[in-house]
C-alpha positions in Angstrom: 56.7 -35.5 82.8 54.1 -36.7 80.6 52.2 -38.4 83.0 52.6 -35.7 85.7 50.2 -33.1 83.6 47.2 -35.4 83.2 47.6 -36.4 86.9 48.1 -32.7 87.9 44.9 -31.7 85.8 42.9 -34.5 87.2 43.4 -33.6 90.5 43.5 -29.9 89.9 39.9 -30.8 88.6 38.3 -33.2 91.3 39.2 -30.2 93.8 37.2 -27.9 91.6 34.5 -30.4 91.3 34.8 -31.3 95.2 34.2 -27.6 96.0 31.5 -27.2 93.6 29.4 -30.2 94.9 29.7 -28.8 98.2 28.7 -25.4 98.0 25.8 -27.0 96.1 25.4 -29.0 98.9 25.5 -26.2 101.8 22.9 -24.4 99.4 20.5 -26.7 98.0 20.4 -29.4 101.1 16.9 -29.2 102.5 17.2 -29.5 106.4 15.4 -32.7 108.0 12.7 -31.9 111.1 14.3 -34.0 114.1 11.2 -34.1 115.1 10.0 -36.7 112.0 11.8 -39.6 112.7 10.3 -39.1 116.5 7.0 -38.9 115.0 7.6 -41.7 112.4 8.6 -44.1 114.7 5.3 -44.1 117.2 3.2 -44.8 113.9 2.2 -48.1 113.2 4.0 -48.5 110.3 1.3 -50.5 108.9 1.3 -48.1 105.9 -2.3 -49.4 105.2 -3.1 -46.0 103.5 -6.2 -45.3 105.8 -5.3 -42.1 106.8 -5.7 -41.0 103.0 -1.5 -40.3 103.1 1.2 -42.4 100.9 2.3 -44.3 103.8 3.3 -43.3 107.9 6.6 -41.3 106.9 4.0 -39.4 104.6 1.6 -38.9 107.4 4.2 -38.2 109.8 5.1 -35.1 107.3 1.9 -34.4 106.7 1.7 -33.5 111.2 4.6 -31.3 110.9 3.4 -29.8 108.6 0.0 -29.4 109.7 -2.1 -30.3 107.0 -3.8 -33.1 109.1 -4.3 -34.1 112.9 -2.8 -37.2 114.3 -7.1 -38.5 114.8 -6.4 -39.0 111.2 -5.0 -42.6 112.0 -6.7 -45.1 112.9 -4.5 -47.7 113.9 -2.4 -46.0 116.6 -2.2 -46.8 120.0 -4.2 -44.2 121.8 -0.1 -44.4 124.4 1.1 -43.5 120.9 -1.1 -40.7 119.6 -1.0 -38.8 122.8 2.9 -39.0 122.3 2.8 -37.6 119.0 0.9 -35.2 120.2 3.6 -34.1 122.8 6.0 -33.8 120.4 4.0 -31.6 118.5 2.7 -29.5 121.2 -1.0 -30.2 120.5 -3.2 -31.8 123.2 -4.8 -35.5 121.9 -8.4 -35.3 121.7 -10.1 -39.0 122.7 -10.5 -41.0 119.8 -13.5 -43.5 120.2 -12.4 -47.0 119.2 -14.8 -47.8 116.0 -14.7 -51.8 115.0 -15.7 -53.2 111.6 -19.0 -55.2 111.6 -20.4 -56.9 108.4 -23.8 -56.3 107.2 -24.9 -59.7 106.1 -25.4 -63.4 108.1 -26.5 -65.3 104.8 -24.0 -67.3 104.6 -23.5 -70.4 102.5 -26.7 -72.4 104.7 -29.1 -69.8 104.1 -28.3 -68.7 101.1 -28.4 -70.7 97.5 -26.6 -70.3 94.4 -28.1 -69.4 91.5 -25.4 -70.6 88.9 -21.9 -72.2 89.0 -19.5 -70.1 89.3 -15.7 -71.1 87.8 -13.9 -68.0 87.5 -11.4 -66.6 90.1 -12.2 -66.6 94.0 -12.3 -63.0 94.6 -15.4 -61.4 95.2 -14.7 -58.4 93.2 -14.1 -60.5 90.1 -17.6 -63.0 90.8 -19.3 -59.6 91.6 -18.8 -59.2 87.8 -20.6 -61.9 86.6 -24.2 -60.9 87.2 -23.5 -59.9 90.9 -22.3 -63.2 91.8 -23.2 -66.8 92.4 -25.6 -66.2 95.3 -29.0 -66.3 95.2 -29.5 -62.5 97.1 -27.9 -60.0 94.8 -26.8 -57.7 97.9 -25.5 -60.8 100.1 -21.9 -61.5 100.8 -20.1 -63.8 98.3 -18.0 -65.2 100.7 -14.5 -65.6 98.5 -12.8 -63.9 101.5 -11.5 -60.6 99.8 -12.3 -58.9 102.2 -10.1 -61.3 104.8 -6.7 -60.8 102.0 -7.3 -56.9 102.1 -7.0 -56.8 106.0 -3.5 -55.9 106.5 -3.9 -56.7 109.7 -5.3 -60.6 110.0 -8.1 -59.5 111.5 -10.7 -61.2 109.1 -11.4 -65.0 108.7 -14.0 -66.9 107.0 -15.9 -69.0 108.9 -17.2 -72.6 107.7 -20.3 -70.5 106.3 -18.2 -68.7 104.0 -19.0 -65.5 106.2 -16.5 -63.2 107.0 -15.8 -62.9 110.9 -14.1 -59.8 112.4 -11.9 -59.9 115.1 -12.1 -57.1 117.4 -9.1 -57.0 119.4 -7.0 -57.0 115.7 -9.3 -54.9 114.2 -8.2 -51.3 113.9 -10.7 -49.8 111.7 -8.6 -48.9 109.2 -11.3 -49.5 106.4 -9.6 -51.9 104.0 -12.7 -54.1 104.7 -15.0 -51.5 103.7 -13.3 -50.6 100.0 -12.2 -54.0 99.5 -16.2 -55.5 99.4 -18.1 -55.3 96.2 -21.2 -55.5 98.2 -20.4 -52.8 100.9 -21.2 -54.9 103.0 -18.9 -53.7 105.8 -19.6 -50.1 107.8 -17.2 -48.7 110.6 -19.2 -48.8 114.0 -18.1 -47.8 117.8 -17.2 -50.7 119.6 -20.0 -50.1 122.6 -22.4 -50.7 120.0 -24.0 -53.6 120.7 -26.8 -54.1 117.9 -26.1 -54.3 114.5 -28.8 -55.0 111.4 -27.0 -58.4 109.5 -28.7 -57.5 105.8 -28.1 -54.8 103.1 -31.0 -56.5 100.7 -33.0 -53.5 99.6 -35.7 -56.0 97.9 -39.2 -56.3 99.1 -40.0 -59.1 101.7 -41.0 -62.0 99.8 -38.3 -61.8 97.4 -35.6 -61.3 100.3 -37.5 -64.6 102.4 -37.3 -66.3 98.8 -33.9 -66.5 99.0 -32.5 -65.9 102.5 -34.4 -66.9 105.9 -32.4 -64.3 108.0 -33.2 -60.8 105.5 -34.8 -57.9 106.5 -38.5 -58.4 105.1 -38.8 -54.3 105.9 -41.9 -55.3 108.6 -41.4 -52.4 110.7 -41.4 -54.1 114.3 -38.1 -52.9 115.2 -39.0 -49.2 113.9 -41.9 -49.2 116.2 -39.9 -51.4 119.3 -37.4 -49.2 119.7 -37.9 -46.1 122.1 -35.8 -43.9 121.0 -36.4 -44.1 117.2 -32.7 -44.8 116.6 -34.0 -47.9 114.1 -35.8 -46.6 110.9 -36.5 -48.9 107.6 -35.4 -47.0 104.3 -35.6 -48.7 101.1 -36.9 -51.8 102.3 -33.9 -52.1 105.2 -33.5 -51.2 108.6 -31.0 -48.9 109.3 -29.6 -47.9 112.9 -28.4 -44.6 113.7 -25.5 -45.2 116.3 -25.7 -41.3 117.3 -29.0 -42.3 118.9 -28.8 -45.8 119.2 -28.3 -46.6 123.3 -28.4 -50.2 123.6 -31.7 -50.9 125.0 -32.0 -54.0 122.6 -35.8 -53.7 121.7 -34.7 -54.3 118.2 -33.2 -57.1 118.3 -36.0 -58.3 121.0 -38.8 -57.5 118.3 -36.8 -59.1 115.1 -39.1 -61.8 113.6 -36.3 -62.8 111.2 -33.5 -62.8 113.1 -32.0 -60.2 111.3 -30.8 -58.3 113.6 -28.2 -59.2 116.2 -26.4 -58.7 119.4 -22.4 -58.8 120.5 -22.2 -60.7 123.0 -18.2 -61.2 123.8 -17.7 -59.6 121.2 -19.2 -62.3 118.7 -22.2 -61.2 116.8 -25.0 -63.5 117.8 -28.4 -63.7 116.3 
């Protein structure tokens, strides 16, 4: 008998308990969009943070929701965004494939060091420490950070210390282009075929002083190119890709070689 109360109470207890937790339950549960996990299974699931959420299941919340579009990632498959789409009942606008190209070809035979550097092989640290070992303040260090920020492999460094994009990995995600210290990286449509190789805003001794291939701000590609989609600013060519249509006089009246041309989808100078 005494062990029959404490047993009886327990019990009479758990059912109150039991019954409490689910009422609570019934009440408080929040009820899960079937169409999420849908939605969260044609991302990439990358979770590269490109798309400015925390994560794919936080941009696939973020679409039901409809505080952004599905443009807003980059690395989908366009099968996959049009999918998405359809589950949403939206219609998928075409997304034009943009490709990261680096601004810089002074790599580590055209460009000298001006001290020894020691301390840890990341550009952001080197970047630090006076701007970094080489010569041209605005150059590319070449300590790869850029290549260990690329979630996905699409970055190697080449025996010039230069990074080297792969298009057909790159998704334009952008890690590139917050990873450099330099900025040296810009997101461009992959039809473009002419890209400027420097970001040295010096004046054109200075920049020949310490790299062959900088812009030396001449002007001859401003006043080659017919459809003024080439202008120098600050010492540096700049291309406008809104206006830019391949013609190639740029690259054509280039006496540096600063400017080059994708051919195969290799930059080529």
């Amino acid at each position: 008998m005494n062990i029959l109360i404490p047993v009886l109470t327990l019990s009479g207890l758990g059912i109150v308990f039991g019954a409490g937790l689910a009422v609570a339950a019934r009440k408080l549960c929040v009820a899960v969009d079937p169409r999420l996990e849908k939605i969260y299974a044609k991302l990439p699931g990358a979770n590269c943070g490109a798309c400015g959420m925390p994560g794919c299941m936080g941009l696939a919340e973020a679409l039901i929701q409809g505080t952004c579009t599905v443009e807003r990632c980059a690395v989908m498959q366009d099968e996959d965004r049009a999918e998405i789409a359809a589950i949403l009942g939206l219609e998928a606008k075409a997304k034009v494939k943009l490709v990261a190209v680096l601004h810089c070809n002074g790599g580590a035979k055209r460009v000298t060091d001006k001290f020894i550097y020691t301390g840890p092989r990341d550009c952001v640290s080197a970047n630090l420490a006076a701007g970094g070992p080489k010569a041209c303040f605005y150059g590319c260090i070449g300590y790869g950070t850029c290549a260990v920020a690329c979630p996905f492999g699409a970055i190697i460094m080449n025996q010039e210390d230069l990074p080297v994009v792969d298009e057909n990995k790159c998704t334009a995600c952008g890690a590139c282009v917050a990873a450099c210290p330099k900025k040296l990286f810009s997101l461009v449509a992959v039809s473009k075929a002419y890209g400027v190789r420097c970001k040295s805003l010096d004046l054109g001794k200075k920049v020949l002083d310490v790299c062959s291939v900088g812009c030396i701000a001449c002007r001859k590609c401003e006043k080659a190119c017919p459809t003024g989609a080439i202008k120098v600013i600050n010492n540096l060519a700049v291309i406008d890709y809104n206006i830019c249509d391949n013609r190639g006089e740029c690259f054509k009246a280039c006496p540096t070689r600063t400017i080059a041309r994708k051919e195969e989808k290799i930059w080529k100078t």
